[in-house]
One Martini backbone bead per residue (centre of mass of N, CA, C, O) as a GRO file, in nm:
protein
  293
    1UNK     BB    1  -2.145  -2.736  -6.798
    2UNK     BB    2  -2.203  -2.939  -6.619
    3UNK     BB    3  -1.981  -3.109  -6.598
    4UNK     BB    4  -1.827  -2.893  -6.475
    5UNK     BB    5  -2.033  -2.846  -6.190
    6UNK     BB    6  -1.961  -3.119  -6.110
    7UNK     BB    7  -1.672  -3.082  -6.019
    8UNK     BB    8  -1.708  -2.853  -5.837
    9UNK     BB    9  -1.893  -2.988  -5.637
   10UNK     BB   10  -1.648  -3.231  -5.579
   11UNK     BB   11  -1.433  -3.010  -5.476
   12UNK     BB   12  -1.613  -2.893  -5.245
   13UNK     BB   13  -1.611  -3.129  -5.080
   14UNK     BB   14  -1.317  -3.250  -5.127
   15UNK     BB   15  -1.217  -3.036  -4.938
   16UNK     BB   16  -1.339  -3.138  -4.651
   17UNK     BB   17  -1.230  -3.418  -4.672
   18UNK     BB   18  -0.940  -3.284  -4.675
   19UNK     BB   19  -0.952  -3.167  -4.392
   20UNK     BB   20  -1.040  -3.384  -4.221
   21UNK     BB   21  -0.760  -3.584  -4.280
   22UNK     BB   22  -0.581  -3.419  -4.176
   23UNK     BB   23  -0.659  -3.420  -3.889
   24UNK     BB   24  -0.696  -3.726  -3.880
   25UNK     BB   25  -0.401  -3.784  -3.928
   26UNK     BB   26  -0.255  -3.618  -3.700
   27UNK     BB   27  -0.317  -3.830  -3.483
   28UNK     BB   28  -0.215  -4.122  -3.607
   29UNK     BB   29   0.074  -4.020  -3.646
   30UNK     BB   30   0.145  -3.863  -3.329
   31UNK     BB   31  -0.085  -4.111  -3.173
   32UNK     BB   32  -0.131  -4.362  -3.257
   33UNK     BB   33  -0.439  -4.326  -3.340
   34UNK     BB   34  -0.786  -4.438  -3.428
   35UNK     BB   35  -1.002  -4.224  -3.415
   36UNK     BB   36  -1.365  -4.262  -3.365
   37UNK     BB   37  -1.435  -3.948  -3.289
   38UNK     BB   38  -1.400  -3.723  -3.488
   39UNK     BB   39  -1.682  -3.687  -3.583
   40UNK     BB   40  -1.789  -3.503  -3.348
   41UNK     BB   41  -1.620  -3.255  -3.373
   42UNK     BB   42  -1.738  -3.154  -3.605
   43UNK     BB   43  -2.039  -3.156  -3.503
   44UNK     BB   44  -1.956  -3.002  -3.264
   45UNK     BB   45  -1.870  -2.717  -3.457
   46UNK     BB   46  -2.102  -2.695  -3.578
   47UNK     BB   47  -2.278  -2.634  -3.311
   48UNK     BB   48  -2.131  -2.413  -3.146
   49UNK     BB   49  -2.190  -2.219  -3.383
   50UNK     BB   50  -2.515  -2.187  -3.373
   51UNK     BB   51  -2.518  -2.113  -3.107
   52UNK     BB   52  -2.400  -1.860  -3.147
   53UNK     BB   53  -2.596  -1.739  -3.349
   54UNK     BB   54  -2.870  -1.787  -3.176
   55UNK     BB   55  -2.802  -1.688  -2.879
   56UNK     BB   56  -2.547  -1.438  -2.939
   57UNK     BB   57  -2.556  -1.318  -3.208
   58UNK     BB   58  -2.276  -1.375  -3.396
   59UNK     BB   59  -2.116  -1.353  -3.639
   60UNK     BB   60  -2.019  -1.601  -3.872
   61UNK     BB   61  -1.733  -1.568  -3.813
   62UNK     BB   62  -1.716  -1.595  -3.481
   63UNK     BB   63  -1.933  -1.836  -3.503
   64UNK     BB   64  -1.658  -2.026  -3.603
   65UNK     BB   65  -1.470  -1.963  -3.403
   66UNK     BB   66  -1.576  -2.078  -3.162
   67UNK     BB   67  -1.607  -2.357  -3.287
   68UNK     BB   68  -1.300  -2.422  -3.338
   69UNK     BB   69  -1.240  -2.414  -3.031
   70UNK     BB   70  -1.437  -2.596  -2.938
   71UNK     BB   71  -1.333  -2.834  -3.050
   72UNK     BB   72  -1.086  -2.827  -2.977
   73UNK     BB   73  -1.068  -2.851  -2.676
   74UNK     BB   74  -1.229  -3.124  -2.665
   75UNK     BB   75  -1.004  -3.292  -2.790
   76UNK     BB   76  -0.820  -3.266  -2.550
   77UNK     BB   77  -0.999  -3.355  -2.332
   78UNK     BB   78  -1.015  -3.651  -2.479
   79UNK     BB   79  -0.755  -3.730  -2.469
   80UNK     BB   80  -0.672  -3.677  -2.154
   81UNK     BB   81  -0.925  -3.879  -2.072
   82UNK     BB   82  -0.875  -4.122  -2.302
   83UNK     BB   83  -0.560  -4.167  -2.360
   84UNK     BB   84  -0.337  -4.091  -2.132
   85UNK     BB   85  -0.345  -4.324  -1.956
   86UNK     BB   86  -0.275  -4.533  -2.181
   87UNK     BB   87  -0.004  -4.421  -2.254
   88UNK     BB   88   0.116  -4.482  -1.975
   89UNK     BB   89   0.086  -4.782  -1.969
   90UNK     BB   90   0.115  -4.894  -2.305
   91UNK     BB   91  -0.157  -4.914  -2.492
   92UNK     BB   92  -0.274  -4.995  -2.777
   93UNK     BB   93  -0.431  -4.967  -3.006
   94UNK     BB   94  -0.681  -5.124  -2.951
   95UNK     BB   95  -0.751  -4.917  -2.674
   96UNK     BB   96  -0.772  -4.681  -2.840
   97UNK     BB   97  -1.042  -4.761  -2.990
   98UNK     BB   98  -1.239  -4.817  -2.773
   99UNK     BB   99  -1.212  -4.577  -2.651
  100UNK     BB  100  -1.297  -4.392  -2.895
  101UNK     BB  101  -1.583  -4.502  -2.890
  102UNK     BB  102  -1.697  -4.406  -2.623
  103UNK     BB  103  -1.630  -4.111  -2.716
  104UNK     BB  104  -1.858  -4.121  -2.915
  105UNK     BB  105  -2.109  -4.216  -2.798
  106UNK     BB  106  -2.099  -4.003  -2.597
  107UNK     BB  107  -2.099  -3.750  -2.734
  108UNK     BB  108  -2.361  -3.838  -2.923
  109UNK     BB  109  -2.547  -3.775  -2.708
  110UNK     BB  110  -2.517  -3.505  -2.627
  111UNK     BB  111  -2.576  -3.410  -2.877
  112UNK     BB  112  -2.877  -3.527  -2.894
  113UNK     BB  113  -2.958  -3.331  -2.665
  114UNK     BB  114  -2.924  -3.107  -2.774
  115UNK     BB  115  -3.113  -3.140  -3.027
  116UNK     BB  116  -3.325  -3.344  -2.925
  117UNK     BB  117  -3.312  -3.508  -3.240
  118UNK     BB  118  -3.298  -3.294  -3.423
  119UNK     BB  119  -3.301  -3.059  -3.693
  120UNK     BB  120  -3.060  -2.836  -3.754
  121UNK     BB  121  -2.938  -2.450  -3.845
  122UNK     BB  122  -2.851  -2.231  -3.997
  123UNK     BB  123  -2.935  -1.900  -4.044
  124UNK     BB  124  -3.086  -1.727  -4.206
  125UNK     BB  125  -2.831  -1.496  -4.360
  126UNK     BB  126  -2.549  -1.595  -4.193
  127UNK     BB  127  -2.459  -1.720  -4.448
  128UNK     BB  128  -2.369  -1.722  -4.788
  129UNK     BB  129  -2.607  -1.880  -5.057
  130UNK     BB  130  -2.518  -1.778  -5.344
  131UNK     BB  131  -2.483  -1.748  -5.638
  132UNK     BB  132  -2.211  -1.731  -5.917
  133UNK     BB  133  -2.122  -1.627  -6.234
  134UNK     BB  134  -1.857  -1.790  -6.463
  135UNK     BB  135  -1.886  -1.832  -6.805
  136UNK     BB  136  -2.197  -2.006  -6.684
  137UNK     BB  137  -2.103  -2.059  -6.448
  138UNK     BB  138  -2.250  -2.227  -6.137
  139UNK     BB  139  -2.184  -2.091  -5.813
  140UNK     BB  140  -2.145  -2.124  -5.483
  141UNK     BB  141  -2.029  -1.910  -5.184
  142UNK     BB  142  -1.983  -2.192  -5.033
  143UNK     BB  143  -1.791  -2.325  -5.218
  144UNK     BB  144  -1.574  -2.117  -5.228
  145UNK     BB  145  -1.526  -2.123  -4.900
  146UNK     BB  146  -1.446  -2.449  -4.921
  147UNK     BB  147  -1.190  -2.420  -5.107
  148UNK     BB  148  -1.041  -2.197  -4.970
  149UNK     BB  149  -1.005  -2.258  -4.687
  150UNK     BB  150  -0.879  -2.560  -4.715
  151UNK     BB  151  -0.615  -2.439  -4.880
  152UNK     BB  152  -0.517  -2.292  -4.665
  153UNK     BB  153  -0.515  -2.488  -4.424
  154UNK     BB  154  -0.341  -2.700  -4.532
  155UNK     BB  155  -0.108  -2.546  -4.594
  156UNK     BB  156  -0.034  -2.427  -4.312
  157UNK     BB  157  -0.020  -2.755  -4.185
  158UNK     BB  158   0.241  -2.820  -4.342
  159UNK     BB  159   0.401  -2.556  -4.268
  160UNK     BB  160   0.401  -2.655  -3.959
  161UNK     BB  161   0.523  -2.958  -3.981
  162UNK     BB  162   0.782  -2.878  -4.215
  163UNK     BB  163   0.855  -2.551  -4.105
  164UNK     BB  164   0.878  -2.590  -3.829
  165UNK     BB  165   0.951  -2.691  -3.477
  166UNK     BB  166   0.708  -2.771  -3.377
  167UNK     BB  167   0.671  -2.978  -3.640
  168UNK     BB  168   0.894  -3.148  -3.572
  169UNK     BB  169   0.841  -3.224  -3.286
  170UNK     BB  170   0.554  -3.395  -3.349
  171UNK     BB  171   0.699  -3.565  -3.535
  172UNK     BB  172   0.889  -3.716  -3.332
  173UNK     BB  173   0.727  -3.816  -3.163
  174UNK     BB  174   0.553  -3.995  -3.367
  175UNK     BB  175   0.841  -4.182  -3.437
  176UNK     BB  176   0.955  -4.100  -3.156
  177UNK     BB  177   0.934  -4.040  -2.812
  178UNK     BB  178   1.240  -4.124  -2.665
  179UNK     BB  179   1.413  -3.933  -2.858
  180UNK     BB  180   1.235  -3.671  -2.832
  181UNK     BB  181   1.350  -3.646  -2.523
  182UNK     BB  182   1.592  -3.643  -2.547
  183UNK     BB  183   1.609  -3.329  -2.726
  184UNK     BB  184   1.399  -3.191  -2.543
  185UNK     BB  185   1.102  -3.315  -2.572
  186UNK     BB  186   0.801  -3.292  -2.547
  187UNK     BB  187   0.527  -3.519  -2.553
  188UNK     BB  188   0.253  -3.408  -2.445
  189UNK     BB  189   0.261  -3.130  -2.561
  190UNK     BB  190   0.256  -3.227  -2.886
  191UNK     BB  191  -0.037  -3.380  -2.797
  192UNK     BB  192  -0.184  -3.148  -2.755
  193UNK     BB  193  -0.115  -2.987  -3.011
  194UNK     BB  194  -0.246  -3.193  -3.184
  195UNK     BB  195  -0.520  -3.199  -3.112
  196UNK     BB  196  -0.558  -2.877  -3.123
  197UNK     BB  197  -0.555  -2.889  -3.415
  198UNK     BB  198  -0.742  -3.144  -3.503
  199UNK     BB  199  -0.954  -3.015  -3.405
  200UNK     BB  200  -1.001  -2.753  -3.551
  201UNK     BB  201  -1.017  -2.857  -3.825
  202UNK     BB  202  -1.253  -3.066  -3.790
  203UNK     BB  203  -1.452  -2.815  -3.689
  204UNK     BB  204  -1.434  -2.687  -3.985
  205UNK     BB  205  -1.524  -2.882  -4.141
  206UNK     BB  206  -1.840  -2.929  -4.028
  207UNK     BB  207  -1.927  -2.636  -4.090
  208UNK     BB  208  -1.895  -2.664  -4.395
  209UNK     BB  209  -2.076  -2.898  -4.449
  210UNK     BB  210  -2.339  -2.749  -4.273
  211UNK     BB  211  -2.379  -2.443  -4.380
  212UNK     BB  212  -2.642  -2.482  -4.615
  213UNK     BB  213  -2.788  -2.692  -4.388
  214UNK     BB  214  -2.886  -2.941  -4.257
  215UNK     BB  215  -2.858  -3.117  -3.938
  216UNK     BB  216  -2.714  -3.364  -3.711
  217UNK     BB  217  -2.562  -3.596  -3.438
  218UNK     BB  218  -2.437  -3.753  -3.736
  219UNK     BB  219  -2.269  -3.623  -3.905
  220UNK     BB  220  -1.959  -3.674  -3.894
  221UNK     BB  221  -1.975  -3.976  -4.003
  222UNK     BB  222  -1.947  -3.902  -4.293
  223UNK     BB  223  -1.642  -3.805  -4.212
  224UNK     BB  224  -1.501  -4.018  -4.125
  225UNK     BB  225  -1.537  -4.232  -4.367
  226UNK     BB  226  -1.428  -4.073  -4.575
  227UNK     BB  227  -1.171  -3.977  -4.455
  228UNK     BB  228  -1.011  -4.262  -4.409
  229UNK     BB  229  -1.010  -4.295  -4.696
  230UNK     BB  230  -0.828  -4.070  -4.777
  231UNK     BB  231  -0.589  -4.171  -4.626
  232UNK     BB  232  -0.547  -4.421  -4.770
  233UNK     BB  233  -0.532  -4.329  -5.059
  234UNK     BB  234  -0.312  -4.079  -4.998
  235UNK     BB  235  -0.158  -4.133  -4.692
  236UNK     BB  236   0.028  -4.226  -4.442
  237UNK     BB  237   0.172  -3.937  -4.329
  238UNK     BB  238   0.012  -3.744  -4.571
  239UNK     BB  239  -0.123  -3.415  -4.590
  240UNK     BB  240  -0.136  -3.440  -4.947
  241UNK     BB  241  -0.272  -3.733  -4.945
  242UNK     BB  242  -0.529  -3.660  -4.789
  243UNK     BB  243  -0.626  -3.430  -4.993
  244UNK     BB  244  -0.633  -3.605  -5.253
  245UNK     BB  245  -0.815  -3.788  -5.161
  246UNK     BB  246  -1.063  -3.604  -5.080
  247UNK     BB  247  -1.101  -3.488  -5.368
  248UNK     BB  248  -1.138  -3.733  -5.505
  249UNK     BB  249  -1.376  -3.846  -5.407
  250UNK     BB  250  -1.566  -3.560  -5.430
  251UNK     BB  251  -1.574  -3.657  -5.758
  252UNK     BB  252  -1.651  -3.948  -5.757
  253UNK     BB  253  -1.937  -3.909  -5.619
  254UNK     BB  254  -2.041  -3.698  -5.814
  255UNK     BB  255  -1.999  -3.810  -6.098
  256UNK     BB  256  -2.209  -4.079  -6.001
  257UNK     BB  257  -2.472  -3.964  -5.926
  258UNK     BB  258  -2.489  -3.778  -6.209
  259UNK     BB  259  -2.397  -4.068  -6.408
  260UNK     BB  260  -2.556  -4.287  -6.263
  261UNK     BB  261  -2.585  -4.371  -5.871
  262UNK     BB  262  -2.624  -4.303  -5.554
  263UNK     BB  263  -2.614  -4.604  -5.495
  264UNK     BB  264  -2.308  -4.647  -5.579
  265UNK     BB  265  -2.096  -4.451  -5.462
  266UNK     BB  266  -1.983  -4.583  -5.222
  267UNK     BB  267  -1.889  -4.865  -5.383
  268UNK     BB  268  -1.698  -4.675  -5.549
  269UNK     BB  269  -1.541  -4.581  -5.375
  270UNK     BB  270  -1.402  -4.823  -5.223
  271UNK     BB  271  -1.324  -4.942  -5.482
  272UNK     BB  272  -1.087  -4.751  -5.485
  273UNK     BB  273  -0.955  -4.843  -5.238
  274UNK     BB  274  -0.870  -5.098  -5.284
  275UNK     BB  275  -0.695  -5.068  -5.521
  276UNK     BB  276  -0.505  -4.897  -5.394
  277UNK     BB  277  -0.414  -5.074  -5.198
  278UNK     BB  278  -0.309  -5.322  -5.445
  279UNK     BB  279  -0.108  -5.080  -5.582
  280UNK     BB  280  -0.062  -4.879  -5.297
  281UNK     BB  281  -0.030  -4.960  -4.992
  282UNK     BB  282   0.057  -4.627  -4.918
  283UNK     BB  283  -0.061  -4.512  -5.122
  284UNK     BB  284   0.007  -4.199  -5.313
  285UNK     BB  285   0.216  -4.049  -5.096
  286UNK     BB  286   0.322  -4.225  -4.886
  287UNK     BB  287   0.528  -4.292  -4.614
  288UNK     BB  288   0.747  -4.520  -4.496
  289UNK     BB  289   0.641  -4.393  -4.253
  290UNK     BB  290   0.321  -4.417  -4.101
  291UNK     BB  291   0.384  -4.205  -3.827
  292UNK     BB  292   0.450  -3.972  -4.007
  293UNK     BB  293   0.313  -3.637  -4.059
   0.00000   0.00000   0.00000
């Protein structure tokens, strides 16, 4: 039983970095830009989730979408505000990477201010984390919740960038700008409609990651390192390459932790990342142009 126990544990986990990775990968995808800011947004989503419990004292559904929208807003007025402008120039990846390191700082500051910079959570009592058994095996109710969550929600972001009009524009502005200006598409209205998309699944991610626990001001880098491998793995511009790449990592994490040694982990990750890269240069899933959502 244990076996399966630290399996669900690994699936349970690698669930969120598989929704962090989607998050993250669609901004990649669509605005060519490898933002290392996002893992703030993460941060934010579960910020004001507490906020919303502690000041407002509103149910832990309402206080989540709360977070989730707050996480939104964030993303794309940092988008406006430190992206935007770079785009209108024409500056390179390099700019955009150094924007993001900025917007990563200035964002990770005021997080620290916010919580004095000490360890703060959810309300006993606000989140269900009881366990349950189902043939022996002992399940927390919130790995249920991060794992059914994730899957609704990656599914949602899937069918949305793939069957959907919108999903179809978001996508042409990232394959090409100006040939999607052709055909009648705003090309900043689907870069705003992208980071407001990801920063929601991404302030969801930060949200179930710390459901449970204890968090501070520098929690969401643990998804930022964690979600970029998984995009490496599972493939860029592949919704479902990053969710699998999400999910194998929190298995082969957990695995490792409980059968080898917590300090070989992340070794053991990335040491992953490397074969993948040696022999699947473009992921396990990833599609012929990096650029496509």
């Amino acid at each position: 039983m244990l076996i399966i126990e630290q399996i669900i544990n690994g699936i349970s986990i690698g669930s969120i970095y598989a929704m962090f990775a989607v998050g993250f990968g669609i901004v990649f995808s669509t605005m060519q830009v490898l933002n290392l800011a996002q893992g703030v947004y993460a941060t934010f989503g579960a910020l004001f989730t507490y906020f919303a419990l502690t000041l407002i004292g509103v149910p832990f559904w309402l206080a989540a979408i709360l977070g989730v929208t707050g996480a939104a807003i964030l993303a794309v007025i940092a988008d406006q505000v430190a992206f935007e402008p770079l785009r209108r120039k024409n500056i390179g990846m390099l700019g955009a990477i150094i924007a993001s390191i900025g917007v990563w700082i200035a964002l990770e500051e005021v997080a620290s201010i916010l919580t004095d910079a000490t360890p703060i959570g959810f309300p006993s009592g606000s989140i269900p984390r009881e366990s349950i058994s189902i043939g022996g095996v002992s399940i927390l109710q919130t790995q249920v919740l991060a794992i059914s969550l994730s899957a609704i929600v990656i599914t949602a972001v899937y069918v949305l960038l793939h069957r959907s009009r919108v999903g179809a524009a978001i996508r042409a502005v990232g394959f090409d700008k100006s040939s999607a200006m052709i055909v009648g598409v705003n090309p900043r209205t689907m870069i705003v409609s992208a980071a407001l998309l990801s920063g929601a699944v991404t302030g969801l991610s930060g949200i179930l990651l710390v459901g449970g626990q204890s968090f501070n001001f520098t929690t969401g880098n643990v998804l930022l390192l964690q979600g970029f491998a998984a995009v490496v793995i599972g493939g860029y511009g592949s919704v479902l390459g990053a969710a699998l790449g999400g999910v194998l990592i929190g298995v082969v994490q957990t695995m490792s932790q409980s059968f080898i040694s917590s300090a070989f982990q992340d070794a053991i990750t990335f040491g992953l990342v490397l074969v993948v890269l040696l022999y699947f240069p473009r992921g396990l899933l990833g599609t012929t142009e990096t650029v496509r959502a």
